[in-house]
Each structure stands twice: as structure tokens, then as C-alpha cells.
C-alpha positions in Angstrom: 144.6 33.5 45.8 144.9 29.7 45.7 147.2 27.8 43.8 145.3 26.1 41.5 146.1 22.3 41.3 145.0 19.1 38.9 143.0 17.2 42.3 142.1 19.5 45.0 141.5 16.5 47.2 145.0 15.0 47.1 147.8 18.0 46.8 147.6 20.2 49.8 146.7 24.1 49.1 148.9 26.5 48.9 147.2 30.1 49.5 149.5 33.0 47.9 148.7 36.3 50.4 149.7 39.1 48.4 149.1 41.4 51.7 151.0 39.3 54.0 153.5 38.1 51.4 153.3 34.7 52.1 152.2 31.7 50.8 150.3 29.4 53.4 150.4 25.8 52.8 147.4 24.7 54.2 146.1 21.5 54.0 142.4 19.3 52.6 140.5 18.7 55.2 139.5 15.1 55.6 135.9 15.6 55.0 136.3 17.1 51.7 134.1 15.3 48.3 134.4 16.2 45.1 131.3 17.9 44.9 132.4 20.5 48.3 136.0 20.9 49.0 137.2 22.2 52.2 140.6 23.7 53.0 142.2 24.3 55.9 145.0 26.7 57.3 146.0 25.9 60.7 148.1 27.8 63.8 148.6 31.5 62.0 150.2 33.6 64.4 147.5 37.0 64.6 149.6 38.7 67.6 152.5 38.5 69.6 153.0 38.9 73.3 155.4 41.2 74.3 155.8 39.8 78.1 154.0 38.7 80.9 151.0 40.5 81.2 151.2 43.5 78.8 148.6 44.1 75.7 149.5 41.9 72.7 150.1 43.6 69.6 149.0 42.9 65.5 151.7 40.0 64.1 152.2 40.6 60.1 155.6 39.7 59.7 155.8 36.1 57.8 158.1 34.3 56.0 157.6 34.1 52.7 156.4 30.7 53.3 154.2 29.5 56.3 153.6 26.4 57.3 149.7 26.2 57.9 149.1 22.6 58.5 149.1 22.0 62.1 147.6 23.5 65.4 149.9 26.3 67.1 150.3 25.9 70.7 147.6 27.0 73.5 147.1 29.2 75.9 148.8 27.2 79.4 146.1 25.7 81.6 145.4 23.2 84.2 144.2 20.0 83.1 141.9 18.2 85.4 142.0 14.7 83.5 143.9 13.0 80.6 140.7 14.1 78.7 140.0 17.9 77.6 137.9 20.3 78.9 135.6 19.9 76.2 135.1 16.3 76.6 134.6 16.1 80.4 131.9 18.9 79.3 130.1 16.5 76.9 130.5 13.7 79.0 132.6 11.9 76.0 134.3 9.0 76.8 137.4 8.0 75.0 136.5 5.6 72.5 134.6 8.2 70.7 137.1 11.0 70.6 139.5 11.8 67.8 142.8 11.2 68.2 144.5 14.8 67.9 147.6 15.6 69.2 148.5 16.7 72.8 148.4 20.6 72.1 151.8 22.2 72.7 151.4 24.9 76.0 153.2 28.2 75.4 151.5 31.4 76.8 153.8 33.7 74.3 153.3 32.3 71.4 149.2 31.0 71.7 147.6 33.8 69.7 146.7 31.4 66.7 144.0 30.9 64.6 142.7 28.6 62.6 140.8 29.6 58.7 138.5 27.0 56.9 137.5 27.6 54.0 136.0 25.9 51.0 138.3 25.1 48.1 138.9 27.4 45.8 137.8 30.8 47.2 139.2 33.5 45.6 140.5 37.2 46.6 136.9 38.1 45.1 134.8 35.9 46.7 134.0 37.8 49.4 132.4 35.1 51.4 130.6 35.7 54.7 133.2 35.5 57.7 132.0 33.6 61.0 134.5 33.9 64.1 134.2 31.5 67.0 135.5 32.5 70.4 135.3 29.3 72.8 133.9 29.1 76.3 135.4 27.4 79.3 136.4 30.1 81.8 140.1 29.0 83.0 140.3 26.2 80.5 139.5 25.4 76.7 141.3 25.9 73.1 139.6 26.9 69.7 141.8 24.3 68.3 139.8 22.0 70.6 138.8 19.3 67.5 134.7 19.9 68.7 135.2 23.2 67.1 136.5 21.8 64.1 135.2 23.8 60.9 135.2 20.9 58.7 131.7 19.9 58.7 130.1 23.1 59.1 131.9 24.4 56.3 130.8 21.7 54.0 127.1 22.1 55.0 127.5 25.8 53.8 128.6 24.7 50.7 126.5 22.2 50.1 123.5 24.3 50.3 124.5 27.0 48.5 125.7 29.7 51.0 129.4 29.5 51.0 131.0 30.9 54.8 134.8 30.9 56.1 135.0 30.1 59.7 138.1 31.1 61.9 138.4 29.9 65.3 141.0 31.3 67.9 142.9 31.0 70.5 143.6 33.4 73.6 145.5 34.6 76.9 143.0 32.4 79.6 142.8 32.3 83.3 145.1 34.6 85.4 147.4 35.2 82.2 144.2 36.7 80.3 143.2 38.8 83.2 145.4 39.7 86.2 145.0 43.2 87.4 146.0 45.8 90.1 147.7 49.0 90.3 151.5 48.3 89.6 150.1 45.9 86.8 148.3 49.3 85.3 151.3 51.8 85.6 154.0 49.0 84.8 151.4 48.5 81.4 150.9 52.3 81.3 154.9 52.7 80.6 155.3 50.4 78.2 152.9 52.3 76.3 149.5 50.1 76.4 146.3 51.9 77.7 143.6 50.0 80.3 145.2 47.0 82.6 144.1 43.4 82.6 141.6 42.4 80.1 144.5 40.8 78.3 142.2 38.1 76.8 139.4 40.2 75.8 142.1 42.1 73.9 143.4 39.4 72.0 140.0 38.7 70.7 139.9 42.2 69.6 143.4 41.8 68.0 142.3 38.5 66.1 139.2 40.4 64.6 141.4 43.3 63.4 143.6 40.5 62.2 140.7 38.7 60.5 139.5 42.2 59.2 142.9 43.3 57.7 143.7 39.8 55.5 140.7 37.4 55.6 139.9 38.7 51.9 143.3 36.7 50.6 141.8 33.8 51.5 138.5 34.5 50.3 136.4 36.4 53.1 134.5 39.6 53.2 136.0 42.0 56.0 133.2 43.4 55.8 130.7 41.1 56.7 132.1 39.7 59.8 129.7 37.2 62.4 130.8 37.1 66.2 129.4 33.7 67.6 130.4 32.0 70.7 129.2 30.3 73.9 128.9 30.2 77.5 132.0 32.5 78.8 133.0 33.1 75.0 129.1 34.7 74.6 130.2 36.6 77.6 132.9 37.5 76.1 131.0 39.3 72.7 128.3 41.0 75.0 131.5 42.4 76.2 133.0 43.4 72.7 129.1 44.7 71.7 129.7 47.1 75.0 133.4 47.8 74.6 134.7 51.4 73.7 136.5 49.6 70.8 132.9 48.9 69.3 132.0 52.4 69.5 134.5 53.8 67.8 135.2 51.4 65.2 133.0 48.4 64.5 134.7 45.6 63.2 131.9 42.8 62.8 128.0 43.5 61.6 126.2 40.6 63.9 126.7 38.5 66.8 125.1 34.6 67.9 125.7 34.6 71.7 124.7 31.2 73.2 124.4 30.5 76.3 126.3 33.6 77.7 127.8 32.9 81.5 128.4 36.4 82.5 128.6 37.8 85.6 127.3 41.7 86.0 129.8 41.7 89.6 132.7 42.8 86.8 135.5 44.2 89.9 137.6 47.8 89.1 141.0 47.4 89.2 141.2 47.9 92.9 138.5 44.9 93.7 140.4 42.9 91.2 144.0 44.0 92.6 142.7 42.8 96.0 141.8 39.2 94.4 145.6 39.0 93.1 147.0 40.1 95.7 146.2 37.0 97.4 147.6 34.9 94.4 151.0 36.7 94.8 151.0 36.0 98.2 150.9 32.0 98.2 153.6 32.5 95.3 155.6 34.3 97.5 156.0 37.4 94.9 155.6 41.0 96.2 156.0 43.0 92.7 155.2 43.1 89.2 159.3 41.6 88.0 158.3 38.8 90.5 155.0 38.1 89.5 156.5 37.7 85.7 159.5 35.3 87.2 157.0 32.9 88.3 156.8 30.1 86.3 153.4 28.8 84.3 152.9 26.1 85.9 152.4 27.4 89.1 150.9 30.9 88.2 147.9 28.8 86.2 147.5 26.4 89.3 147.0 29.6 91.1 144.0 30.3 88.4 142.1 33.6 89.4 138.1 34.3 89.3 138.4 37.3 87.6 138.2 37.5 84.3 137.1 40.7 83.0 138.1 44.0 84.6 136.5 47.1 84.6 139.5 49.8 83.8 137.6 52.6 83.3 138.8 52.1 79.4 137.5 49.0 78.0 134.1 48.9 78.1 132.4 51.8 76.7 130.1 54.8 78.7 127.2 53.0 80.3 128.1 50.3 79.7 126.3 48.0 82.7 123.2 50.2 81.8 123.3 49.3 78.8 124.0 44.9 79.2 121.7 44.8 82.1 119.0 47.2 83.1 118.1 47.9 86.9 114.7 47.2 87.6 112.9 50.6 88.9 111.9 48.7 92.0 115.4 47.6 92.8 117.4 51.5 91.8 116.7 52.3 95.6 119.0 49.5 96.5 122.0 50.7 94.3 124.2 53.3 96.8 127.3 17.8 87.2 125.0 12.7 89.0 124.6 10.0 87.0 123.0 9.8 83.4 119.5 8.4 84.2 119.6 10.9 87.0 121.1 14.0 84.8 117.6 12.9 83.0 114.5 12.5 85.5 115.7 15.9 86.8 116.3 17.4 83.4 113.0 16.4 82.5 111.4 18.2 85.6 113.6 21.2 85.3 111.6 21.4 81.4 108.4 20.4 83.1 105.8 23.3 82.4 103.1 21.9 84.3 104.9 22.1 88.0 106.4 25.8 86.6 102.8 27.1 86.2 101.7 25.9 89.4 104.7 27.0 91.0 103.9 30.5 89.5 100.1 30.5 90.6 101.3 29.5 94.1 103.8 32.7 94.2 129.8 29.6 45.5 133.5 31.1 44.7 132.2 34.4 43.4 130.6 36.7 45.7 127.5 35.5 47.1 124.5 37.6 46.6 123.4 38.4 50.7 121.0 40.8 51.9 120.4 42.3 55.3 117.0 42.8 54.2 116.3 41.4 57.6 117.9 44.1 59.4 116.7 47.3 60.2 118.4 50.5 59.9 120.7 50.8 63.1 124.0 52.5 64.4 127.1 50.2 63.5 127.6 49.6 67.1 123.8 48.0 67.8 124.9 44.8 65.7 122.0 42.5 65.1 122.2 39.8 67.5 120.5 36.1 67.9 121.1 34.7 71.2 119.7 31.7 73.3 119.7 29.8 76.0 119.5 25.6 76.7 116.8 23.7 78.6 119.5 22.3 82.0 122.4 24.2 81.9 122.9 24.0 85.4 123.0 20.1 85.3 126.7 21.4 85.1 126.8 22.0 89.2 124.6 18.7 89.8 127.5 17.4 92.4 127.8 21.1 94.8 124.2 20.9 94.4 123.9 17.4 95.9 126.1 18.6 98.7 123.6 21.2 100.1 121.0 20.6 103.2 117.8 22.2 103.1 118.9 24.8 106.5 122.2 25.5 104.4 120.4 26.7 101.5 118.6 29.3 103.6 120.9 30.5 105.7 122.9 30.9 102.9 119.9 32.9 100.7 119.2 34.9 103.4 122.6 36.1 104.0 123.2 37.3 100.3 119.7 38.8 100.4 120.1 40.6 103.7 116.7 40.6 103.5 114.0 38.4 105.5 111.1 39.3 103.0 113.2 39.4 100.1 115.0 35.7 100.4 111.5 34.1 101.9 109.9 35.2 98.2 113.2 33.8 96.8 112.4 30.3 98.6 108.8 30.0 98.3 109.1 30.5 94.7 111.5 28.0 94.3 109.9 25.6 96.8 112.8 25.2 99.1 112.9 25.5 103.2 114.7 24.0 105.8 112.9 20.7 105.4 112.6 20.0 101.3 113.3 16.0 101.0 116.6 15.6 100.4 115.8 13.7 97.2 114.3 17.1 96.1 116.4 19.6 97.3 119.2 19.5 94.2 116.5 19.5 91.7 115.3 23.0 93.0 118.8 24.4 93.4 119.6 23.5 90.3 116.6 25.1 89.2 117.3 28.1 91.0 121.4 28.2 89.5 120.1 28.1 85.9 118.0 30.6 86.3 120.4 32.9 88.0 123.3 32.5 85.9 121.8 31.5 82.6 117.9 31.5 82.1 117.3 34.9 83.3 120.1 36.8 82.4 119.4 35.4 79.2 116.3 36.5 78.9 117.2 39.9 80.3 119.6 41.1 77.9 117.7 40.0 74.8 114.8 42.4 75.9 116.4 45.2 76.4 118.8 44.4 73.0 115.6 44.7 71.2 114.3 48.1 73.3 117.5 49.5 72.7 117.0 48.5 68.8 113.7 50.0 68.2 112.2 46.7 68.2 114.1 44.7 66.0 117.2 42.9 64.9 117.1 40.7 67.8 116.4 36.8 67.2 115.6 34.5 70.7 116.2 31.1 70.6 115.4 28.0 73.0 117.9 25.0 73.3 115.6 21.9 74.5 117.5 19.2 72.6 118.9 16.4 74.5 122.7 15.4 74.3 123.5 12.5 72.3 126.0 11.1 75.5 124.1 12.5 77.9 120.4 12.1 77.1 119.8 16.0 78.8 119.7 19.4 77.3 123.3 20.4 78.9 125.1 23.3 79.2 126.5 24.0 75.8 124.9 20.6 73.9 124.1 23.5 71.0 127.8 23.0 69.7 127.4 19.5 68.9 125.1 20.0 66.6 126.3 23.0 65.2 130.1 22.0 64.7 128.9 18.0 64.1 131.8 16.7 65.3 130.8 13.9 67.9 130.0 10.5 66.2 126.7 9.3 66.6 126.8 5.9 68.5 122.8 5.1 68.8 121.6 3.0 66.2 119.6 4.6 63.3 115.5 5.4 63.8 113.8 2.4 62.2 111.1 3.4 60.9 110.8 7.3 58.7 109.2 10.0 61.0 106.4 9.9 59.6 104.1 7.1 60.9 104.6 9.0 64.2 102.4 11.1 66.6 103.1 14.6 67.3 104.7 14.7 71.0 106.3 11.1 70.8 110.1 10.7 70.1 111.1 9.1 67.0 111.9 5.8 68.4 108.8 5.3 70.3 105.9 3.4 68.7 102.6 4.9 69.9 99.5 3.4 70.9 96.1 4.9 71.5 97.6 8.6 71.7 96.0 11.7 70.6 97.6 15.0 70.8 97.0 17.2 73.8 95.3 21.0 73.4 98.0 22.3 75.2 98.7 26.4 73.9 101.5 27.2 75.8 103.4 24.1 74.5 102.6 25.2 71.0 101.9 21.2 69.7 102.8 21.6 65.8 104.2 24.4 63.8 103.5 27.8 63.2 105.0 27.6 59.7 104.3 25.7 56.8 108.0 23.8 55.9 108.5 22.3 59.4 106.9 19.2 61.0 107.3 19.1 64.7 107.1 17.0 67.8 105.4 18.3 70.9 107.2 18.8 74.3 107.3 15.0 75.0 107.7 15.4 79.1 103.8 15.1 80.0 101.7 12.3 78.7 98.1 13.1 78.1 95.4 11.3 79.8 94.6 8.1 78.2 97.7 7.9 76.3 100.3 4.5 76.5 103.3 4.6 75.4 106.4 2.1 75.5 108.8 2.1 78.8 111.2 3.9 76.9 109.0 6.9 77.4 110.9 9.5 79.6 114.1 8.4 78.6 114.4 10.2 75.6 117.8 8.5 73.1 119.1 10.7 70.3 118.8 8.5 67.1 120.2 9.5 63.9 117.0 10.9 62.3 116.4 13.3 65.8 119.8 14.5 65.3 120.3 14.9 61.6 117.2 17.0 61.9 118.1 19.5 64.9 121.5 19.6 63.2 120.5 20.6 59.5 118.2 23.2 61.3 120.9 25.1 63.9 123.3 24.9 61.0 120.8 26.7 58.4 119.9 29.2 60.6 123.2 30.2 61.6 124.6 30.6 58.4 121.4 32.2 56.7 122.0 34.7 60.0 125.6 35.2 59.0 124.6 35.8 55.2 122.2 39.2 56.3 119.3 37.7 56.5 116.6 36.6 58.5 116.9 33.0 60.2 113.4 33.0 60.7 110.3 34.5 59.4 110.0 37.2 62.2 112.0 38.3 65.2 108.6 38.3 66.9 108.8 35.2 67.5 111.4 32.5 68.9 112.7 29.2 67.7 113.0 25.9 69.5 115.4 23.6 69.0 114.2 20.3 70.7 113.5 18.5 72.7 113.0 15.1 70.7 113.5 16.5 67.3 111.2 18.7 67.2 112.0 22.2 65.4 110.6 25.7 64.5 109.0 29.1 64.8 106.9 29.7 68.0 105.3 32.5 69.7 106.9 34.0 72.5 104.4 33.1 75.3 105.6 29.5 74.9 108.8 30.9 76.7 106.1 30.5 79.8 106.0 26.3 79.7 109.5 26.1 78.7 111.3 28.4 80.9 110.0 29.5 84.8 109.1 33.5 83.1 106.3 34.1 85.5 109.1 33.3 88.5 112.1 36.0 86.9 109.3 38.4 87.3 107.6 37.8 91.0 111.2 36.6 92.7 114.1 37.8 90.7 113.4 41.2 89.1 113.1 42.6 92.5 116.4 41.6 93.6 118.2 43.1 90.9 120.8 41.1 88.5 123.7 41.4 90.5 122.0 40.4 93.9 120.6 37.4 92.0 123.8 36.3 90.1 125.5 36.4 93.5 123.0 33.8 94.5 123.4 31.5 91.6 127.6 31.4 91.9 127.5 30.7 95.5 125.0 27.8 95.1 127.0 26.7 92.3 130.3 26.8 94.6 128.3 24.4 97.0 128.5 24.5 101.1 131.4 25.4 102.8 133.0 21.9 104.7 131.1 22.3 107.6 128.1 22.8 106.7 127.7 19.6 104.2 
């Protein structure tokens, strides 16, 4: 319960835990009104680490008070600039982000997480529970201050459908994964089952944590949301698939966004090969040694791997069952600068050269329903999940470093097939002499839709097969980046968390005295909308007013030289937000975050939002090429092709 006090927005909270006994002094978060409160408790300790490498296990043992008003330390890491992860991501610059204090770096004591709530909540609330895991690979923190809950929080409040929202931290990089033989009998005899893993694990541990004592601070255990992006949506496809899940399902629905997973996942010989050659440029030749060396160095040494395949984590079929072979391929189984980022985001979006491409090859409990969701084993979780328009804009400087010859010798030796990487080519436009000036436009096209577009696309299908049909929700990401003017790689979390400041000046005029298909701060002249189907001009629902695709002028039509250079202004992004927002948290209350899971929803680009059908998935994503050039390759053959494009050319052959 919380300690009731006289002005909730001046005495920091004090949350009595009559599980845990403690009492957490937490503290009001900054954005708190009078009319919606929010509370924060910050750095609780969910598990310990034993050592080095072995399973973390459940932490319950508090004092009888605990401090709750700061970040705990983070999982050790290499930092690349002065700047975070998160902010080389976004392409922040300094004089917009928060000042927030230099994260401590301990890799035994980094299993924290963070609780916000609004103010208030009681042991009966029973408020909807959303856990964040963060993305970022090698790299990244949940205390990160993008993922801040503050704002979102508030929104839920504010319209009426109250959440919690916990964010965590984990074991990253080499001390989240390593793997190998000794690693697996030295983890076998202290009593821990599986090897490596260690960070998928602590997620697990965090949601029995968050299952076990989110109702003192107000939450539903049972109600529980799973949301995360890029390598964290990795990470819950993994969780969805995990023998864990099977047995005993701790959360009822999942948003993946943007998931960056590779299908390649090594056994524990594959992956003891990979650190063996880590423990040979340290110089250590056994498990003792391994543990002696310190941080520093061992996360310098960062390993690929990330997940491991033990033959205990992940549950029976599990491969099967994330990403289906094709029947024609069974046989076979035995980041340029800112107005660049933007002219090749926009053709990356452009449907028109895709089609010809494609033709030439409250503080009681809230009332929530799952009226939405049909009747399904507890391990089937409802899922929405998504993609955005230029993810690979990510890899825009490896791609730049590729020659047209390089690029084909290099397809044609992952394909081991002449017939096989020619279709792979042809579809994508590239040979041995594609302009130069056009040659990272179509590998970038080619990464995102080998590592995120397809595989996307691919495990939302057969999510809803598996289903029966239903409880799956597909979403499209189109909205451009307020710093960087593109639909990035993970520009979804801006919105959603509304945490960046907004440094383009207001629209001027109300959306209104626009045309459909022109962005908000363009002033039209002489334009009439296009008949175009496939871009779905207007809404297919009654509440939302929409702008068309924005990328291809029709005939006739002038427009302002701003045109193609699309700005985020504060109307554009106040819209897009309020709508990711709604529909996550209407998602995380049981019900359905759009009218019908027959069709998608597009966020973007140029504000516009809402319900489409699903052959607009055609003009907004390259759907006719996953079917004629990467179905029959197979996912694995395919992903193989997107990371090593991604990696760029070897020395000599830039």
C-alpha cells in the first residue's frame, strides 16, 4: 500500500510491501499534475548473481527500508562515444538530452528494475502490468532515460486506463551469453540446468519477480504485457518459444517491434567454438580463468552470440514453430548524412519502383476485457507486432563501402547457387555495374528486408495460422524521426515513451485546411487526391482523418520545395504519439487495438494514422519480392545474406 500523504506532488512516496516487508521510498516523478500523479520506484534488486557466468537466482531479501529513488547500476558495456547507445541510435545531439547521471557499471549487482506507477494505486487495484525489455545487442540499459515511464504513464491515466510499467535491466554481451562445454558442466554442478542464455534468464527472473510482488504496488500478476524492440522483441519471440512458457505462462500478451533475430541460433558446441576464440586473445584456457578476467577487457572482447540453443531453453519445435521452412526450400535442410538518410528513405518507401520491380521479377480495479481474444492455450499469447519503413538506414556506412562485383561475389557465395543468387540480384536490381550512387540504396533495401521486413512478416503469419486465425495484430511504422527526418530503426519508441523534446516549431495552421497526401506544413496548390488503392488514400474507419503516402506527387499537382523533405512538426507528432500510445495500452487492457486483426495499422508517414487492409502491405513494403526471391532461399540462407551485407566488405575488397 502507499503511504498516504497531505500533497502527493511534494512528499516523496513511501510504498509499504507487506510481502517483501519493506517499505520503498520511491519518489514523484517530475511530470506529475494534480489531476494524474505519477510515482516512481527506482533500481529494485529482482535477482542476484551468484558468479561469473552461472544462472541468477530470485532476490527477496530487503531491509526493512529500501531506498527506491535512484537508478541501480548496469550491466558493464563498451561505450563507443560520451553519448549512449540510445542516443547515437536516434541521432540526438547533446543539447537535447537530459542530463541523467553516468550509470554506475557492476555486472553482479545490474539485475534492477524500475516500477512506475500512478499515485495512489492500491494492493487492489490491480492495474494492467506492461514490462519493457530494451534492444541494443551488446549495449543499452532499461534505465536508459528514452524509456523513461513518466509520460506514458500519465497518458494512461489521463485517458482513463490506468497501466504500471516496469523496465529492466540484464546480463548483455558475452556476460549474458557465453557458452561451451566446461561453462555447461561447471553450471551443471553448481546446480543450474541449460548453459549460457544468462540474459534471457534474467528476463525470466524479473517476470517471476514482477509476477510474485507487482500487486503491492498496485499491479495485476495476472495480466502481464511483454513489449520490447529490435533485439529485446527478439528476445520475447524467444520467451513465447521457451520451455519456461510452456510449462508455466507468466504474461497473457506480447508487442514485439521491430524484432532483430537471427534463426542461425548456434548449440553449445557452435557457440563454444565462438568463445573459444575470445579466451584465446585473453590468454585464459579454463572456466577459473575465464571468471579472473577482469570486465573491462572480457566486454571489449564482446561475443556475437547471444542466444544459445542448450537443448533446455527453448521449448520442442521450437524453430518450427518461430519460423516455418518453405516446402520448396525442406530439400535444402540436411547509418550518411540527414538529407541523404531521407532521398533514400523515401525510395526505400516508394511503391511505385516496388511494383515495377515485382512485375520485372483509476485506483480500483479497472474493468478490462479480452473480448478481443479468442480462446487459446496460455502459451499462444496474443501478440501485436510490427515493423518500420528504413530500418536498415542503420548500416547506411558498410553499405556505402560495397562495389557492385563485391556484392555478387559475395551473394553468390552464401547462395552456393548460380540460379538462386541471380533471382536474388535481379530482384533487387543489383550486378556488377549498378551506379555507384545506386548501389547502397539497393543493399540497404536488400538488409531490411532480410533481417527485419521479411522475417517480420514471416513470423506474424504463421503466429496467426498457429492461432486459428486470430489474436495476432500487424502493424506498419512509416513515421519519420523527429532528428532524423526518416522512418529509422526503432523511431516507434519516441513516440511511444515521448521522451525526446520536440525542437521544430509548431504547425501553423490546424490540419484541417489541408489536402489528403500533403504533410501538415506544406500549403497546397492545385492538388487533387490520387486513385491510388494500394496506398489506401483516407481511412477505412470513421474516427481517423488521414494523410496519404506523401512520396509520389500526382500528375498536375505543385507543391512547395519543401515537398520530399518531410519535418516532424508538433501537430504530426502529437498525433502519431496519442495513437501508438492508445493502442498499446488498449492492447495491454485485453482488448482490441483496432477494430479487426484482419486488418493492419499504419503509423505514418506524415501524420497520417489508421486501420487498412492488408494488400496495402504490397506499396509499403517489397511483399511481391519476399515471395519470388526470398521464400525460396529459406530464412536462414536469407538472414545470412542480410548480416554479412550489414558487416560490409572485407579490407580488400572496398
Amino acid at each position: 500500500m502507499t503511504v498516504k500523504t497531505q500533497n502527493s506532488l511534494e512528499i516523496e512516496p513511501l510504498m509499504l510491501h507487506e510481502k517483501l516487508h519493506t517499505t520503498f521510498h520511491g519518489l514523484v516523478h517530475p511530470i506529475s499534475t494534480e489531476q494524474a500523479a505519477v510515482h516512481q520506484y527506482l533500481g529494485i534488486k529482482y535477482a542476484s548473481v551468484p558468479a561469473r557466468f552461472r544462472q541468477s537466482k530470485l532476490f527477496t531479501a530487503f531491509p526493512s527500508v529500501t531506498d527506491a529513488t535512484r537508478h541501480g547500476p548496469i550491466c558493464p558495456q563498451t561505450m563507443m562515444s560520451s553519448m549512449g547507445y540510445e542516443e547515437e541510435l536516434f541521432g540526438l545531439t547533446e543539447d537535447v538530452v537530459p542530463r541523467q547521471p553516468t550509470p554506475s557499471q557492476n555486472e553482479f549487482e545490474c539485475l534492477n528494475l524500475n516500477i512506475t506507477c500512478p499515485a495512489g494505486t492500491l494492493l487492489n487495484s490491480r492495474l494492467p502490468v506492461m514490462l519493457f525489455i530494451h534492444g541494443g545487442g551488446n549495449r543499452g540499459s532499461g534505465s536508459s532515460w528514452l524509456y523513461d515511464g513518466g509520460a506514458f504513464v500519465q497518458k494512461s491515466i489521463l485517458i482513463g486506463k490506468p497501466v504500471i510499467l516496469v523496465t529492466i535491466d540484464y546480463r548483455i554481451g558475452i556476460l549474458g551469453s557465453a557458452a561451451n562445454i566446461a561453462l555447461r558442466e561447471d553450471n551443471h554442478a553448481a546446480g543450474d540446468e541449460g548453459v549460457g542464455n544468462y540474459g534471457l534468464r534474467d528476463q525470466r527472473k524479473a517476470l517471476e519477480w514482477v509476477y510474485s510482488y507487482i500487486s503491492g504496488f498496485g499491479g495485476d500478476p495476472e495480466n502481464i504485457t511483454l513489449f520490447g524492440s529490435a533485439s529485446g522483441a527478439a528476445d520475447i519471440l524467444c520467451h513465447m518459444n521457451s520451455s519456461a512458457n510452456e510449462k508455466l505462462p507468466l504474461f497473457q500478451r506480447a508487442i514485439v517491434q521491430s524484432p532483430l533475430m537471427d534463426i542461425d541460433i548456434p548449440n553449445v558446441s557452435s557457440a563454444g567454438w565462438q568463445l573459444s576464440k575470445v579466451m584465446s586473445s585473453l590468454h585464459a584456457r579454463s572456466v577459473e580463468d575465464l571468471r579472473r578476467v577482469p570486465v573491462e577487457r572480457l566486454v571489449a572482447c564482446a561475443s556475437h552470440v547471444r542466444t544459445v540453443d542448450d537443448g533446455v531453453f527453448f521449448a520442442h519445435g521450437w524453430r518450427e514453430a518461430l519460423y516455418p521452412e518453405p516446402e520448396e526450400t525442406r530439400c535444402l535442410a540436411s547509418h550518411l548524412i540527414v538529407p541523404e538518410l531521407q532521398a533514400i528513405s523515401h525510395r526505400l518507401l516508394s511503391p511505385r519502383r516496388h511494383q515495377s520491380r515485382s512485375r520485372s521479377c483509476s485506483r480500483t480495479r479497472p474493468q478490462y476485457h479480452s473480448h478481443h481474444q479468442h480462446e487459446h492455450p496460455a502459451n499462444k499469447q496474443p501478440l501485436m507486432i510490427g515493423d518500420c519503413g528504413a530500418e536498415s538506414l542503420q548500416w547506411s556506412l558498410p553499405a556505402s563501402l560495397w562495389n557492385g562485383p563485391g556484392v555478387v561475389r559475395r551473394i553468390r557465395a552464401i547462395c552456393q547457387s548460380l540460379s538462386k543468387s541471380s533471382a536474388l540480384l535481379r530482384a533487387y536490381d543489383i550486378s556488377s555495374h549498378t551506379p555507384a550512387d545506386e548501389l547502397p540504396e539497393r543493399v540497404l533495401e536488400l538488409i531490411n528486408d532480410a533481417r527485419f521486413a521479411w522475417p517480420t512478416d514471416v513470423v506474424a503469419s504463421h503466429a496467426k495460422q498457429v492461432r486459428g486465425g486470430h489474436n495476432v495484430w500487424r502493424y506498419l511504422f512509416d513515421q519519420e524521426g523527429p532528428s532524423k527526418g526518416v522512418p529509422h530503426h526503432a523511431v516507434d519508441l519516441l513516440y511511444l515513451f515521448d521522451n525526446v523534446p520536440l525542437t521544430v516549431p509548431a504547425s501553423i495552421s490546424p490540419p484541417s485546411v489541408f489536402s489528403p497526401g500533403l504533410s501538415p506544413i506544406q500549403s497546397p496548390r492545385n492538388c487533387s487526391r490520387p486513385d491510388t488503392p494500394d496506398m489506401s488514400y483516407g481511412s477505412d474507419t470513421d474516427s481517423d482523418v488521414d494523410f496519404g503516402f506523401g512520396f509520389n506527387e500526382p500528375d498536375g499537382c505543385e507543391v512547395d520545395d519543401a515537398w520530399g523533405m518531410p519535418v516532424v512538426d508538433e501537430w504530426t507528432y502529437t498525433r502519431v504519439r496519442d495513437a501508438v500510445q492508445s493502442r498499446w495500452i488498449a492492447f495491454a487492457y485485453g482488448e482490441a487495438p483496432w477494430s479487426t486483426e484482419d486488418k493492419l495499422y499504419v503509423f505514418g508517414p506524415e501524420g497520417e494514422v489508421g486501420e487498412r487492409s492488408m494488400g496495402i502491405l504490397a506499396g509499403r513494403r517489397r511483399e511481391n519480392l519476399w515471395k519470388e526471391a526470398l521464400a525460396p532461399l529459406g530464412m536462414p540462407l536469407v538472414q545470412k545474406v542480410g548480416i554479412e551485407l550489414a558487416n560490409g566488405p572485407a579490407v580488400g575488397m572496398r
